[in-house]
C-alpha positions as CSV (number, residue, x, y, z in Angstrom):
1,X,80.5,82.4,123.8
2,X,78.6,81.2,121.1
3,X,79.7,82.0,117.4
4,X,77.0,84.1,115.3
5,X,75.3,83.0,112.2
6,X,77.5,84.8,109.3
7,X,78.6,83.8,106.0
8,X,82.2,81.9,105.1
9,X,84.8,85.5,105.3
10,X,86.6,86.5,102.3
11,X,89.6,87.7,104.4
12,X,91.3,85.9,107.6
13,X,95.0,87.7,107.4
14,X,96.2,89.3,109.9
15,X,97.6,92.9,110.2
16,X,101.3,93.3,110.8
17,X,101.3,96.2,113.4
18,X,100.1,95.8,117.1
19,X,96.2,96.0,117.6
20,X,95.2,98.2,120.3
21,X,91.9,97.2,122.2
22,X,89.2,99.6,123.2
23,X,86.3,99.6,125.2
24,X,83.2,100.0,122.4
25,X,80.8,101.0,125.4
26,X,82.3,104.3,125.7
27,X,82.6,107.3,123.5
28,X,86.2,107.8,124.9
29,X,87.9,104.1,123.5
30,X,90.2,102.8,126.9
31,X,93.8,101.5,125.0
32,X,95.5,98.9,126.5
33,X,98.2,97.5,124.4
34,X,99.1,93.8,125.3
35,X,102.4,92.5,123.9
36,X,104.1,89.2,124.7
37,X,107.1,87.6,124.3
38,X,108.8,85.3,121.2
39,X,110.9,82.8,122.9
40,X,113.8,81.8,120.9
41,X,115.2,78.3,121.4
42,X,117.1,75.7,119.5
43,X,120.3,78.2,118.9
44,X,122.5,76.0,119.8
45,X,123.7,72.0,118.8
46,X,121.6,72.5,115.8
47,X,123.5,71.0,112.5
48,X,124.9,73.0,109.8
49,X,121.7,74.9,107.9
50,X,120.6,77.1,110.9
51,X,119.2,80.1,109.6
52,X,118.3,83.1,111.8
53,X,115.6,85.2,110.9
54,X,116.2,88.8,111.0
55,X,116.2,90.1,114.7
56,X,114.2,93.4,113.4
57,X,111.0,91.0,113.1
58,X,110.6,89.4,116.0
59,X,110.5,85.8,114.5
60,X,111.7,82.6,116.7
61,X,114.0,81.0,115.2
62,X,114.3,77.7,113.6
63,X,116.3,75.0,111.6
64,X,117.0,75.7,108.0
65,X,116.6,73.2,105.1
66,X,119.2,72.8,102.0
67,X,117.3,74.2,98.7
68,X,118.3,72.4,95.4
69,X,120.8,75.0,94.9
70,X,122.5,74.1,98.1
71,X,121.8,77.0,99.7
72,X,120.3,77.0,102.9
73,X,116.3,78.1,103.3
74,X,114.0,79.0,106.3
75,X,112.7,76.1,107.8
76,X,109.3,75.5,109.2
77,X,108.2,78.4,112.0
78,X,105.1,78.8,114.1
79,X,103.5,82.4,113.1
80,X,100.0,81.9,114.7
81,X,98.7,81.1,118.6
82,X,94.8,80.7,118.9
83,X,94.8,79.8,122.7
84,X,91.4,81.4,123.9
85,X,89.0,81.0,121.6
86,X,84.9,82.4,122.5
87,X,83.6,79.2,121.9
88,X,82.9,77.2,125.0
89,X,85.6,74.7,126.0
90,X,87.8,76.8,123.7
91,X,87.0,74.5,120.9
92,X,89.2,75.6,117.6
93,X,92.2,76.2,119.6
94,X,94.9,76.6,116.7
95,X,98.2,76.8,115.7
96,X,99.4,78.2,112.3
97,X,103.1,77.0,110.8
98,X,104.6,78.4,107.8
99,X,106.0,75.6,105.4
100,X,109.0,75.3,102.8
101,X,108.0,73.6,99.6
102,X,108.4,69.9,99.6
103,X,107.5,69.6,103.6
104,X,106.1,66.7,104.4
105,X,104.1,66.6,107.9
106,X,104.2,63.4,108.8
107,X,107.9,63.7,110.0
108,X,107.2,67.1,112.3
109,X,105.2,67.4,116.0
110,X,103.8,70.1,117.8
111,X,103.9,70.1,122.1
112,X,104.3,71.7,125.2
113,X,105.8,70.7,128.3
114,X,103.3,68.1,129.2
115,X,101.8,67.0,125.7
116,X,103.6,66.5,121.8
117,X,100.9,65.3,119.3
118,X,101.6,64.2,115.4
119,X,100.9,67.1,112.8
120,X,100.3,64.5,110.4
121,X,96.6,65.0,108.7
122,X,96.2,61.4,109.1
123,X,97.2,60.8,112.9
124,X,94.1,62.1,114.2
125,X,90.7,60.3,113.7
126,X,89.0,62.0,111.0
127,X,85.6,60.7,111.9
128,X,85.8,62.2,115.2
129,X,87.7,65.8,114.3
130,X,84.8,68.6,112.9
131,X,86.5,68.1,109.5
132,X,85.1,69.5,106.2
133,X,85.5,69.0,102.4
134,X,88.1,72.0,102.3
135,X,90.0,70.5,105.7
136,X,93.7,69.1,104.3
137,X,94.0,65.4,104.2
138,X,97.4,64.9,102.5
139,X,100.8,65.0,104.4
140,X,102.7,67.3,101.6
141,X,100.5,70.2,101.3
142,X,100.7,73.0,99.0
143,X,100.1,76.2,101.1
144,X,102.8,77.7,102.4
145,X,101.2,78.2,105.6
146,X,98.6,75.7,107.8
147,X,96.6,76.8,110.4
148,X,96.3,73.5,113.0
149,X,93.3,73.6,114.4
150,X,91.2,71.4,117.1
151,X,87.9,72.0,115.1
152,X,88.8,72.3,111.6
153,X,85.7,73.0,110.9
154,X,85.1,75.7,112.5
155,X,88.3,77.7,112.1
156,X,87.7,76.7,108.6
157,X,84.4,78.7,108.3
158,X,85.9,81.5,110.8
159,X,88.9,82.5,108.4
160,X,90.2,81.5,104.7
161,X,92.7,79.7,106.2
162,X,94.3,76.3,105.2
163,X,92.9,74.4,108.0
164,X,94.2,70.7,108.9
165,X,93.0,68.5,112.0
166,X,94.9,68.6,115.2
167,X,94.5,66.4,118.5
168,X,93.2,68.0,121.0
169,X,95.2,66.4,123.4
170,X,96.8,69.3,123.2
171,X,95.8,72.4,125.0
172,X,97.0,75.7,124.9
173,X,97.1,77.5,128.2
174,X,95.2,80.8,128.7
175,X,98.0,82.0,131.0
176,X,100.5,81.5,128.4
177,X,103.3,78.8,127.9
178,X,106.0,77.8,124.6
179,X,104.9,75.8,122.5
180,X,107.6,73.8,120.6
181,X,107.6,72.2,116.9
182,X,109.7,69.1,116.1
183,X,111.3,67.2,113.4
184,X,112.0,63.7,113.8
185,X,112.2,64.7,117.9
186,X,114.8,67.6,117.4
187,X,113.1,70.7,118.2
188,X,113.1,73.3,115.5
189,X,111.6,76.4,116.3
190,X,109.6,77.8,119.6
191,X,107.0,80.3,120.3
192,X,105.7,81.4,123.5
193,X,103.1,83.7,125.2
194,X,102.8,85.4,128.3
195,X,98.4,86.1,129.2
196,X,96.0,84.9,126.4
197,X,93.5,87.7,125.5
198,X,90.0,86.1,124.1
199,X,89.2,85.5,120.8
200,X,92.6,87.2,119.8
201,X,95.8,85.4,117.9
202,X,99.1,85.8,118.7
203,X,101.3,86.8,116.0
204,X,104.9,85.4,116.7
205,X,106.4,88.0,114.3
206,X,105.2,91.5,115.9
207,X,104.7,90.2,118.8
208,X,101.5,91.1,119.7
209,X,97.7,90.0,119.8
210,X,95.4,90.5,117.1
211,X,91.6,90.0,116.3
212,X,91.1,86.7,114.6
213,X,89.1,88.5,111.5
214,X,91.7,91.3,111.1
215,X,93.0,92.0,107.7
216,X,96.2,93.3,106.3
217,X,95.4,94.8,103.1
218,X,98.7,96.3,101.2
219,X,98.4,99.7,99.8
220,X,96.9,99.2,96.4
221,X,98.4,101.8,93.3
222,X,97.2,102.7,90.1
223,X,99.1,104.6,87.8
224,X,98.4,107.4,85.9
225,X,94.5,108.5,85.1
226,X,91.8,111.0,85.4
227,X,89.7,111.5,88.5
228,X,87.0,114.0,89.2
229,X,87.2,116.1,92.6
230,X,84.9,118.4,94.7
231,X,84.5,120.2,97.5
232,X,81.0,120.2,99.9
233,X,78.6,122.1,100.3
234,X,79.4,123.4,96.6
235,X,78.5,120.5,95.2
236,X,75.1,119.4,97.0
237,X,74.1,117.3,93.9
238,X,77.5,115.1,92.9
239,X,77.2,112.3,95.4
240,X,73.7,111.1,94.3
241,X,74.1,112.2,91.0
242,X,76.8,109.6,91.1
243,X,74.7,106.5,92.4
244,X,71.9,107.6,89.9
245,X,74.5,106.4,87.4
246,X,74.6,102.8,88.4
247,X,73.7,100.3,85.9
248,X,74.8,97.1,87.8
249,X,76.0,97.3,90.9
250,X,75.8,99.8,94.4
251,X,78.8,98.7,97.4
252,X,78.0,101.9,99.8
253,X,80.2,101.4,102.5
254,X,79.9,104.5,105.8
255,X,79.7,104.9,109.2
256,X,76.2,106.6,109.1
257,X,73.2,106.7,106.8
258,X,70.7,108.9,106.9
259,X,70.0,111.0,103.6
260,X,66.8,110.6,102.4
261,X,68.0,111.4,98.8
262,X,70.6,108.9,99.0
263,X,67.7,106.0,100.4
264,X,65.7,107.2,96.9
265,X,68.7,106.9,94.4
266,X,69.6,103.5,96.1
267,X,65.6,102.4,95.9
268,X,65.0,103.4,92.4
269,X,69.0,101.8,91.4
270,X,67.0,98.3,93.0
271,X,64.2,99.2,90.7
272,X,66.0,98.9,88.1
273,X,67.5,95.7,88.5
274,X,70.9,97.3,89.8
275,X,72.4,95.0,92.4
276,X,72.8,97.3,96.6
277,X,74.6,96.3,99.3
278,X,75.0,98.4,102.5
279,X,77.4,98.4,105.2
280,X,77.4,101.1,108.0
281,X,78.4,100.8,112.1
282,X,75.6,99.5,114.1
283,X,76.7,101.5,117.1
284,X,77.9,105.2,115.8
285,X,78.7,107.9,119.1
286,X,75.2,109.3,120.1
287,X,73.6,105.6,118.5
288,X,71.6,105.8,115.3
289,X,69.6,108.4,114.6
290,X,65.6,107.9,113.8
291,X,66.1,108.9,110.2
292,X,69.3,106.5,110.3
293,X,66.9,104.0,111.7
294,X,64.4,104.8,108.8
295,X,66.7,104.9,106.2
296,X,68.5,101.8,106.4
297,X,65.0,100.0,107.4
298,X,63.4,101.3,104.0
299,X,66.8,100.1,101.9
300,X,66.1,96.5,104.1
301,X,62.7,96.5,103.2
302,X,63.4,97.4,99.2
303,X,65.6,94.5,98.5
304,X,68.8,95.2,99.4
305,X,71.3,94.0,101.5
306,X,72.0,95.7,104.3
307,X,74.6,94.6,107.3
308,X,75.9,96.7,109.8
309,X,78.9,96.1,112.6
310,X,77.4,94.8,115.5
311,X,78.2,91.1,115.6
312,X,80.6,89.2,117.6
313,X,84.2,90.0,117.9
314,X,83.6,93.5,116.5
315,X,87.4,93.7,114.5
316,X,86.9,97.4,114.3
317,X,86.3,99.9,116.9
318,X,84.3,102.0,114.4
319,X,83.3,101.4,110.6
320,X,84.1,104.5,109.7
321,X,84.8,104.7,105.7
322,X,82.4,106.7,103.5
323,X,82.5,105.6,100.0
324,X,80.9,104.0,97.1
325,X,81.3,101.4,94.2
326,X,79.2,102.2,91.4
327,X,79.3,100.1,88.3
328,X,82.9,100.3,88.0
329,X,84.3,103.4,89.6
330,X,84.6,104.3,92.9
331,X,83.8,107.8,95.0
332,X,85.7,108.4,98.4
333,X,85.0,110.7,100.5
334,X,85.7,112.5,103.9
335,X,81.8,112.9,104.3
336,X,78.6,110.7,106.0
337,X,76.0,109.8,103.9
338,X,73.6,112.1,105.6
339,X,71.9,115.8,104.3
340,X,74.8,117.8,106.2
341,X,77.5,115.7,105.0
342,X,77.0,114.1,100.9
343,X,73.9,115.9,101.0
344,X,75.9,119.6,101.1
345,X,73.9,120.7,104.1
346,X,76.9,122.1,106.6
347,X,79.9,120.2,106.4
348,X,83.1,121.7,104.4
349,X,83.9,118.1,102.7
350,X,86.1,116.5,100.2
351,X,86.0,114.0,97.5
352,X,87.2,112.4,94.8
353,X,85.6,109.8,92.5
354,X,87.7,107.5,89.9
355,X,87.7,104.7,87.5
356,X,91.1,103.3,88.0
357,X,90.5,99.9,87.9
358,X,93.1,98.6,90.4
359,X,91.7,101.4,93.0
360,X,88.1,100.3,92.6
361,X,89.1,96.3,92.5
362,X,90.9,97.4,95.8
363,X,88.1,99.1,97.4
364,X,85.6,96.2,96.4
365,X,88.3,93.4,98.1
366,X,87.8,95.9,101.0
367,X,84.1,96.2,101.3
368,X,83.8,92.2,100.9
369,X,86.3,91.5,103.4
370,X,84.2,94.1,105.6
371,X,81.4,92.6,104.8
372,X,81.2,88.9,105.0
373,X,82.6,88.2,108.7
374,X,81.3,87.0,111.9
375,X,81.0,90.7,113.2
376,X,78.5,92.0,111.0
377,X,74.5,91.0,111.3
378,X,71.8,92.0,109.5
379,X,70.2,94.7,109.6
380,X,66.9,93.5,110.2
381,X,68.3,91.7,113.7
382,X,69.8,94.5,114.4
383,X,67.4,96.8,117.1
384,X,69.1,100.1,118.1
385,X,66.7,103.1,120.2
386,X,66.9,105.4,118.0
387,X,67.9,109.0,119.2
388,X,67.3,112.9,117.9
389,X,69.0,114.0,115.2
390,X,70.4,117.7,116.2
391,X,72.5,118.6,112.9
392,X,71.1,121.6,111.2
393,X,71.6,121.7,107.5
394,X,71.1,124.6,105.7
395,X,71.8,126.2,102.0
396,X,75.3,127.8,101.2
397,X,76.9,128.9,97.7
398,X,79.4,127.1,94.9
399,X,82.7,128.6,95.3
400,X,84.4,125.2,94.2
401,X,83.3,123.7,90.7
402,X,83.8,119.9,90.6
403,X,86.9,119.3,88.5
404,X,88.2,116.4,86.0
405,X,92.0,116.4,87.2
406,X,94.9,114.3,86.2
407,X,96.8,112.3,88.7
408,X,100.4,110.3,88.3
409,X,99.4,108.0,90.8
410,X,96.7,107.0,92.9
411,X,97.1,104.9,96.2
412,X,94.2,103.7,98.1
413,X,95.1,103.5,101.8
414,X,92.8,101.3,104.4
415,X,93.3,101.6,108.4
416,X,93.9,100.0,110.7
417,X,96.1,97.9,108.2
418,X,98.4,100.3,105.8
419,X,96.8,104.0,106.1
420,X,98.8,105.0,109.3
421,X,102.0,104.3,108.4
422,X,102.1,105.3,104.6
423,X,100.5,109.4,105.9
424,X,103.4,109.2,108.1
425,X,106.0,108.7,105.6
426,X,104.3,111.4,103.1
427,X,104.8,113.6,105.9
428,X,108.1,112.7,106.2
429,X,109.2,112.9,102.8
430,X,107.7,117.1,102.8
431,X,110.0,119.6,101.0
432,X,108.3,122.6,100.9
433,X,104.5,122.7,102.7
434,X,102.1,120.5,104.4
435,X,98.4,121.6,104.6
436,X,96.2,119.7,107.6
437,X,92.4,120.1,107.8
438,X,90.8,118.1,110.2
439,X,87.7,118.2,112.7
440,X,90.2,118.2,115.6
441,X,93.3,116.4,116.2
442,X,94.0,113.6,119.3
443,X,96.3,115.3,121.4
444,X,100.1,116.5,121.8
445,X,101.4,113.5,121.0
446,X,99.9,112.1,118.2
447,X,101.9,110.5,115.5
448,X,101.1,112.4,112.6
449,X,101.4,116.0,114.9
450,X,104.9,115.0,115.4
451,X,105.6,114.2,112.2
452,X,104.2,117.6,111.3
453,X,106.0,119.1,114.2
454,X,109.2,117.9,112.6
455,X,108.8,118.8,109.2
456,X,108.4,121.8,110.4
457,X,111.7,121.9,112.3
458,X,113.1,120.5,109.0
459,X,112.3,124.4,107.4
460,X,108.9,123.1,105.8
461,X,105.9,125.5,106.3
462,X,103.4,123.9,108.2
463,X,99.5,125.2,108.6
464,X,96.8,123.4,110.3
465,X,93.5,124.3,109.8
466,X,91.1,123.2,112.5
467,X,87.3,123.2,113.3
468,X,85.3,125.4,115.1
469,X,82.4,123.5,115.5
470,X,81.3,123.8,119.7
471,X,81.7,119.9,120.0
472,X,86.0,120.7,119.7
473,X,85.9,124.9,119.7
474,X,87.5,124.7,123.3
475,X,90.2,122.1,122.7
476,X,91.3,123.1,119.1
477,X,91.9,126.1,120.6
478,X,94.0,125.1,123.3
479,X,95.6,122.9,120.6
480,X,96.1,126.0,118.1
481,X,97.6,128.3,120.7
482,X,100.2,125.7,122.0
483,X,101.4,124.8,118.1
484,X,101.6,128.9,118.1
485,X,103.7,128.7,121.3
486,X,105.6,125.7,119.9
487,X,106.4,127.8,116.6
488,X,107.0,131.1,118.2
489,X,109.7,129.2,120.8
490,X,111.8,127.6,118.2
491,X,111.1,129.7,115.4
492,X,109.4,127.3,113.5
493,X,107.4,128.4,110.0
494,X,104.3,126.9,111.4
495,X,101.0,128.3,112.0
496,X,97.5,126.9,113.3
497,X,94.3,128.2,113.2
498,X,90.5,127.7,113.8
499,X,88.1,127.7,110.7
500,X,85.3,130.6,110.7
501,X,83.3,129.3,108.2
502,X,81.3,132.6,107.2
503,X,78.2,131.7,104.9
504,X,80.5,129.3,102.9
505,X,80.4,126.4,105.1
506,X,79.0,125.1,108.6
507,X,81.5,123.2,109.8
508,X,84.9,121.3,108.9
509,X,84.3,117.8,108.4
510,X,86.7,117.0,106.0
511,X,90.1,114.9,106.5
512,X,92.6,116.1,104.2
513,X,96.2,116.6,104.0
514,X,98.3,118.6,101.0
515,X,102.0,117.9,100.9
516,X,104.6,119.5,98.7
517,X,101.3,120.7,96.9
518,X,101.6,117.4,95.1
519,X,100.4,114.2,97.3
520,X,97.1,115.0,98.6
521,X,95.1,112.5,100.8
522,X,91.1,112.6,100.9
523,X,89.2,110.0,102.9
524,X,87.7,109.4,106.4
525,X,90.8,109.0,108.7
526,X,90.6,111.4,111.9
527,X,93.5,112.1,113.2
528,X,93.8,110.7,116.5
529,X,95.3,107.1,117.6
530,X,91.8,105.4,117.5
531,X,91.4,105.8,114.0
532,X,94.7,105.1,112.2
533,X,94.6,101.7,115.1
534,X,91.0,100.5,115.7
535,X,88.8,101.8,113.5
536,X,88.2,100.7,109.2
537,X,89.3,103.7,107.2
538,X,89.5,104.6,103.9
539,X,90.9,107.1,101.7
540,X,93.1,107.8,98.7
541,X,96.3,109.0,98.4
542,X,96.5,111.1,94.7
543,X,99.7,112.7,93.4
544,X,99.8,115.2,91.1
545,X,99.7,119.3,91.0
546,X,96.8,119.5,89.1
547,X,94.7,117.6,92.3
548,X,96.8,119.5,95.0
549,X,96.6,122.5,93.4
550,X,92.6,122.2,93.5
551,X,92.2,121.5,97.0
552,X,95.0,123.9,97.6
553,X,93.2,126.5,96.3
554,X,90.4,125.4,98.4
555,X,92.4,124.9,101.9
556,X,93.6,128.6,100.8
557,X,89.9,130.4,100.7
558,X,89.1,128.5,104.6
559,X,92.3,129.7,105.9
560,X,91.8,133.2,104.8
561,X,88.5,133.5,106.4
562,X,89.7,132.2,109.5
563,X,92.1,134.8,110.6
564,X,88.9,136.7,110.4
565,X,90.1,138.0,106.9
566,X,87.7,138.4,103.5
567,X,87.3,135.4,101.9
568,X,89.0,135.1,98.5
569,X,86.5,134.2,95.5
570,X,88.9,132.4,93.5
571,X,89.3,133.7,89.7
572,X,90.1,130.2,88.6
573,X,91.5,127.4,89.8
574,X,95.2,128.3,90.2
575,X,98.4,127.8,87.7
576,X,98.5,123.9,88.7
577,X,95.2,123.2,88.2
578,X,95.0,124.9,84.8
579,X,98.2,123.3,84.0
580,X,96.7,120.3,84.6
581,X,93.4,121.1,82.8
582,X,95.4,121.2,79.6
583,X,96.8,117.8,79.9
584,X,93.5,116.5,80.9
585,X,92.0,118.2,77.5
586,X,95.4,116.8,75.6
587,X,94.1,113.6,76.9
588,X,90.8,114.1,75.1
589,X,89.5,114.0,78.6
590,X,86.5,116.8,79.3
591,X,86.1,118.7,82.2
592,X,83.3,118.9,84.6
593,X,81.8,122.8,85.4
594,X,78.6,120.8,87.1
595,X,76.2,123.4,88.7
C-alpha cells in the first residue's frame, strides 16, 4: 500500500491503553481486540545490576546499569515493533529502544533467531539507507528513546520520532517471533509477538497493537478561572457570535459541518485577514450531507484550509470533537456545527467556552496533532455522494441564559487517549449524586454504566436522563426499564428516564455528566465503547458549584418534563450558581444575560 501525500505529523506517541480495531465500512464498528505476548528472557546468569521492571506493566526485562551514585538504573529495553508496515516490501520496518544517558550504540545489536545486525548509526551504508538531515549519525545520542528503522526516511516523515538507520538484513516476521537486543553478545532484554496486524506497532509495555499515528495526550489542567456556559436551543446566537470575534486565528475542529451561518462567520473571519483551518470526518454515519458538501466546498474555495479524515491508516474510527480556537480562547461543545445542533435548531446542547491558556494551548496541540498526519486529505480530493439532509430545525424559547461562572479547575480530556479513564474515576470518587444525559448509552455492560451502577450501590443517587429521539426511543427504553428493575431489586436510589422535550427542545444531543454537583463534564464523548476507544473526543472536565450548579439546574428542568410533569421555569439560577455569581463579580469579572 502506497503512503499518501501529507505533511511531516506533529505527534507520533503512542497511547498507553489497548486499541480496539473496527470495521469503518459499517455503521455498527466490529471490535476485535488483538493482544500479544512480552517474552521475558535474560532472568537468569545475568551479573549483579539486574533490574526488573514492575510486573504491573508488562515490560520485558533487561540488564540494569550502575548510575554515578552507585545505584542501579534500567538498562536499555525494546518498547516499539513495526513488523508489517503498508508500504510494499514492508519497507520502514522498525524497532524503537529506550536509552539510559551516556549509552553508546556501537557496543549493543539487535537479532532474531536467524539474523543479529549492529545498532551502530555508522555500521550501515548511509549512501544506500533512505537517510535524511534529521536521521541520527552519532553513536551516543541524546534521546532517550530511538526508533531503528529500515527506511529512516520514511519513518522519519511518518512520526516525530528519533529515527536512526538499521540493516535491513533484518526482517521482522508478520507471524510473529522475539526479537533480542545485545550488549557486547550478552543478551539484555527480549520482546516478542504472536500475528502482526498491518500498519500497527506493538507496544511491549501494554501489550497490545496500536495505530502507528496514535497519540497519547495527558490530561491537560488549568487552575482556577472564569468560563462562560450555555445551554442549546436557548442560546441560538453564542456559537457564531463567538467566531465573529476572531481577530487572528479560527482552528474549528467537528465531526460534521453544515451551518450556513457558521460557513458566513468563517468567510467574512478570511476576509478579514483572520487565519481558518477546518477539520471534520470525511465519512460521518449516513455520509455527508449536500449542505455538508456545500459548506465545506465554499470554506475550500474561500481560502481556508480545510482537511477532513479520509486518508490512509484512518487512527480514529470517527473524528468526532466539536470545538473551536478563536484568537486565544477556546469553545467546547457537545453539539455539530450544523442549524439543529450550534445553530439552536432542535438539539438540547451544552457548552462551555474559556480562555485558560493551558486549556486552549492543549486543545490547539490536539487539533495540530489531528491535523497534520497521513490520514487526513484535503478537502478538495476528497469526493463523497452527497445524501438528504432529514433534520428538522425549528424555533424554541431561552429558558437558560448564558452564564460567566467560576471554576477551581479545568481539565481538558481527549479520547481515545486520557478521556475514558479519568470519567471513570470521577464517577468513582461520587459522594452524593451523579447526573447522566446522553443520546443513548452502549449497552449493559458498558464501563461508565457500571461505574454508575456501583456508585449507586455505594448509597449515591444516581439519574440518567436519556433521549427520545425515534433513532434510540425503543432501546433507551428497554435500557431505562431494566436500570428501574436493577434499582427496584437491590434497592438502589437510582432512577432512569426518557426525555420528553415539550416545546423546549427537539432532541437530547448533549453529553454531559454532573457529579457531587461539583465536577461537571461537557464535550462530545458518547457513551458507548467506540467512542471512549476508537474515536477523537474532546471535552472538558470543570469543577466547581457555580458550573454544576448551572447545568444542574438545567438537567433538573429536562427531568421534570420527562416524567410527563410541568416543566419548571427556573426563578434564577440556583444557590450555587448565585454563590458563584458573587465571586465572579468579586473578581471584577461581569456576567453574561446574552439574549
Amino acid at each position: 500500500m502506497s503512503v499518501a501525500d501529507s505533511p511531516v505529523p506533529v505527534d507520533g506517541t503512542h497511547s498507553a491503553v489497548r486499541i480496539f480495531i473496527s470495521d469503518r465500512t459499517t455503521s455498527n464498528p466490529v471490535l476485535r481486540e488483538l493482544t500479544a505476548v512480552v517474552v521475558f528472557v535474560g532472568l537468569l546468569g545475568v551479573a549483579p545490576g539486574l533490574v526488573t521492571a514492575d510486573t504491573g506493566t508488562g515490560n520485558a526485562t533487561g540488564a540494569g546499569l550502575e548510575s554515578q551514585a552507585g545505584q542501579s538504573v534500567p538498562g536499555p529495553e525494546i518498547v516499539e515493533l513495526y513488523p508489517d508496515p503498508t508500504t510494499e516490501g514492508d519497507r520502514g520496518e522498525f524497532v524503537t529502544v529506550s536509552l539510559p544517558p551516556g549509552t553508546n550504540l556501537t557496543d549493543y545489536e539487535l537479532g532474531d533467531q536467524q539474523v543479529t545486525v549492529s545498532l551502530s548509526p555508522t555500521a550501515v551504508n548511509r549512501t544506500d539507507a533512505n537517510v535524511t538531515d534529521t536521521t541520527l549519525d552519532t553513536a551516543e545520542p541524546a534521546a532517550r528513546r530511538v526508533t531503528f528503522s529500515t527506511d529512516p526516511g520514511l519513518t522519519g516523515w511518518l512520526t516525530d520520532r528519533t529515527v536512526a538507520p538499521l540493516s535491513d538484513s533484518l526482517e521482522l516476521a508478520n507471524g510473529g517471533e522475539t526479537v533480542t537486543l545485545r550488549r557486547d553478545g550478552e543478551a539484555v532484554d527480549s520482546a516478542g509477538y504472536d500475528q502482526a496486524t498491518e500498519g500497527e506497532v506493538y507496544n511491549t509495555t501494554t501489550g497490545g497493537w496500536e495505530s502507528l499515528g496514535a497519540t497519547d495526550r495527558p490530561v491537560v489542567t488549568a487552575g482556577p478561572g472564569t468560563v462562560e456556559a450555555f445551554v442549546l436551543p436557548d442560546e441560538p446566537d453564542r456559537a457564531v457570535e463567538f467566531l465573529d470575534s476572531a481577530t487572528e486565528r479560527v482552528l474549528l475542529a467537528g465531526y460534521t459541518v453544515s451551518s450556513q451561518r457558521v460557513v458566513e462567520a468563517l468567510v467574512a473571519a478570511l476576509e478579514r485577514g483572520v487565519t481558518v483551518e477546518v477539520l471534520a470526518d470525511g465519512s460521518p454515519v449516513g455520509g455527508i450531507t449536500g449542505e455538508g458538501v456545500a459548506a465545506l466546498s465554499e470554506l475550500d474555495r474561500s481560502g481556508a484550509t480545510v482537511r477532513v479524515l479520509a486518508g490512509e491508516r484512518e487512527r480514529f474510527r470517527y473524528h468526532h470533537p466539536k470545538y473551536a480556537v478563536v484568537d486565544d480562547r477556546a469553545l467546547v461543545t457537545t453539539e455539530n456545527w450544523k442549524q439543529s445542533g450550534t445553530g439552536g435548531g432542535s438539539n438540547r446542547g451544552w457548552a462551555v467556552i474559556t480562555g485558560q491558556a493551558p486549556i486552549v494551548e492543549g486543545l490547539v496541540e490536539t487539533f495540530r496533532a489531528d491535523l497534520n498526519w497521513v490520514d487526513t486529505v484535503p478537502w478538495r480530493r476528497h469526493d463523497p455522494d452527497p445524501v438528504e439532509d432529514t433534520s428538522v430545525a425549528g424555533d424554541y424559547p431561552q429558558t437558560f441564559e448564558a452564564r460567566d461562572l467560576p471554576v477551581n479547575r479545568t481539565q481538558l480530556l481527549v479520547a481515545p487517549d486520557n478521556a475514558g479513564e479519568r470519567i471513570r474515576a470521577v464517577i468513582e470518587g461520587a459522594e452524593e449524586s451523579v447526573l447522566v444525559k446522553q443520546v443513548g448509552i452502549g449497552g449493559r455492560g458498558f464501563s461508565l454504566l457500571q461505574a454508575v451502577l456501583d456508585a449507586a450501590k455505594r448509597g449515591v443517587e444516581v439519574r440518567i436522563l436519556l433521549s427520545s429521539a425515534w433513532y434510540v426511543e425503543e432501546e433507551n427504553r428497554q435500557l431505562a426499564a431494566w436500570l428501574t428493575d436493577q434499582a427496584a431489586a437491590a434497592d438502589l436510589p437510582l432512577s432512569a428516564r426518557l426525555a420528553a422535550p415539550g416545546d423546549a427542545f427537539g432532541k437530547i444531543h448533549a453529553k454531559g455528566l454532573v457529579v457531587d454537583g461539583e465536577h461537571t463534564l461537557v464535550g462530545s464523548v458518547n457513551w458507548n465503547e467506540n467512542s471512549v476507544r476508537n474515536n477523537r473526543e474532546v471535552a472538558l472536565l470543570l469543577s466547581g458549584q457555580a458550573v454544576g450548579g448551572y447545568f444542574t439546574e438545567v438537567f433538573e428542568a429536562d427531568w421534570q418534563a420527562g416524567d410527563g410533569g410541568e416543566r419548571s421555569i427556573p426563578l434564577g439560577i440556583g444557590l450555587a450558581v448565585l454563590a458563584g455569581a458573587v465571586l465572579a463579580l468579586l473578581g471584577a469579572k461581569r456576567i453574561r444575560f446574552d439574549s
